[in-house]
C-alpha positions as CSV (number, residue, x, y, z in Angstrom):
1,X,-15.6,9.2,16.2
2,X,-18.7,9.0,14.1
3,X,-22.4,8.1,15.0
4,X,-23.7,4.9,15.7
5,X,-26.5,3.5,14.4
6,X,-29.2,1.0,15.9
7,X,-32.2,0.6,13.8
8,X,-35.6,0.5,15.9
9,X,-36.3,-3.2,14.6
10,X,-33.6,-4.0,16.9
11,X,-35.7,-2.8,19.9
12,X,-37.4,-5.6,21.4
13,X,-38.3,-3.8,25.0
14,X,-39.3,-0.1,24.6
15,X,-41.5,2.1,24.2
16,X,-42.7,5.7,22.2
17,X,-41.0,7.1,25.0
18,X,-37.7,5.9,23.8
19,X,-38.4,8.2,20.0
20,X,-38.6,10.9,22.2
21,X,-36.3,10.9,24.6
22,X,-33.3,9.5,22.3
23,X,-32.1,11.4,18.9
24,X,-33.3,9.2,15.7
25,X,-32.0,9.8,12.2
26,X,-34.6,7.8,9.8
27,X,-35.5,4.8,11.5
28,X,-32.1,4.7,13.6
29,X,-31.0,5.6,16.9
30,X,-28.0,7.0,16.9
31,X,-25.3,7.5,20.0
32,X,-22.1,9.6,20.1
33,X,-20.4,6.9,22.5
34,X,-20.2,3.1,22.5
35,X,-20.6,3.1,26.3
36,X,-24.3,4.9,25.5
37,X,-24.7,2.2,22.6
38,X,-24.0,-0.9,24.7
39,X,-26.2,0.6,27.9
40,X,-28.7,1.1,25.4
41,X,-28.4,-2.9,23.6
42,X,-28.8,-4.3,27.2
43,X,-31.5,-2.1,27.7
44,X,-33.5,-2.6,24.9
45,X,-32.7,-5.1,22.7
46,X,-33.3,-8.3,23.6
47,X,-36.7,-9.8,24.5
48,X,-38.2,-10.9,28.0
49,X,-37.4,-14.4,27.3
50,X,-33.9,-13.4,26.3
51,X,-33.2,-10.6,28.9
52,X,-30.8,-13.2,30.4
53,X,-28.7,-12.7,27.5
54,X,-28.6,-8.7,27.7
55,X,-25.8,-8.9,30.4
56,X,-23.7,-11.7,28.7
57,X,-21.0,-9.5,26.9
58,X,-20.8,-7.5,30.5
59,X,-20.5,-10.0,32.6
60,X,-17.3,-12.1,30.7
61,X,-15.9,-8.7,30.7
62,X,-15.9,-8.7,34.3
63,X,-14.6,-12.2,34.4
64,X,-11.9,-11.1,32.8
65,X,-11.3,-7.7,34.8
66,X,-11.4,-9.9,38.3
67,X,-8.9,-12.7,36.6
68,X,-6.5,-9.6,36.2
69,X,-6.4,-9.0,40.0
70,X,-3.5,-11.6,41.6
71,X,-4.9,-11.1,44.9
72,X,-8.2,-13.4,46.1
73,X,-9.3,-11.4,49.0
74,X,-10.2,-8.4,47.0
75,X,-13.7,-7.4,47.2
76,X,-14.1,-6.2,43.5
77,X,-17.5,-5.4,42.9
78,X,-20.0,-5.0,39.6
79,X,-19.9,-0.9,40.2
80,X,-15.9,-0.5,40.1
81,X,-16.1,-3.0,37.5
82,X,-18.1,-0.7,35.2
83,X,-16.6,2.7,36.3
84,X,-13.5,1.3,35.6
85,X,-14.6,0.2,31.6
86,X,-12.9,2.9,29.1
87,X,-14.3,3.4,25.6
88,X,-12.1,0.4,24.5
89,X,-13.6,-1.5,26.6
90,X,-17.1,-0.6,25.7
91,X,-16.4,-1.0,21.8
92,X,-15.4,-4.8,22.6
93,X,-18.8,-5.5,24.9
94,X,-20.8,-4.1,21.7
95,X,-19.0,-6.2,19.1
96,X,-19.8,-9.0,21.2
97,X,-23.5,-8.2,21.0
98,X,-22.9,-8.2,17.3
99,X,-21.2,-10.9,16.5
100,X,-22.3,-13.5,19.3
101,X,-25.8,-12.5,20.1
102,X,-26.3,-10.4,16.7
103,X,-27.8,-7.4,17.3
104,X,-26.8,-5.2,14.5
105,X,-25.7,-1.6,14.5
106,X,-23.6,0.7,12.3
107,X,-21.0,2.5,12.7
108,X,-21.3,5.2,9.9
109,X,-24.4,6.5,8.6
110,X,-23.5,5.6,5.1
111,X,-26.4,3.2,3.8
112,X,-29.0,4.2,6.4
């Protein structure tokens, strides 16, 4: 798998921390891994106001994990819920923050 790409307009909560501690390629982040890239949207890009929205794409994906458990009684949790999310699973939660609450990234660095 390529790069992906997050420019820094997208960052609504951060700091100069973040261009030090995360790699940058011109003016975009970049992450080897859509489960870094979606930690990293619900992290960072959304705005105080909208922070309610940064858990949105995680949280119908949970929805949906619970529904595919038959039995009530289970005690699934938030935690298993996200140790149990595989690459796949990642690469839908950021499409969702693409195409429903559109923050942008790239998944190539052609046009950077």
């Amino acid at each position: 798998m390529s790069q992906l790409y997050v420019h820094r307009n997208q960052v609504k909560q951060g700091n100069e921390s973040l261009e030090v501690a995360l790699p940058m390629e011109k003016d975009y982040y970049y992450f080897d891994s859509y489960k870094a890239l979606a930690h990293f949207i619900s992290e960072h890009c959304f705005s105080e106001e909208d922070e309610w929205k940064s858990t949105l794409p995680f949280e119908r994906e949970f929805e949906i994990w619970k529904e595919s458990f038959e039995a009530d009684h289970l005690n699934l949790d938030y935690d298993l819920f996200i140790a149990s999310l595989s690459e796949y699973d990642y690469q839908t939660i950021c499409e969702e923050y693409k195409d429903e609450l559109h923050v942008e990234y790239r998944e190539s660095e052609d046009d950077l």
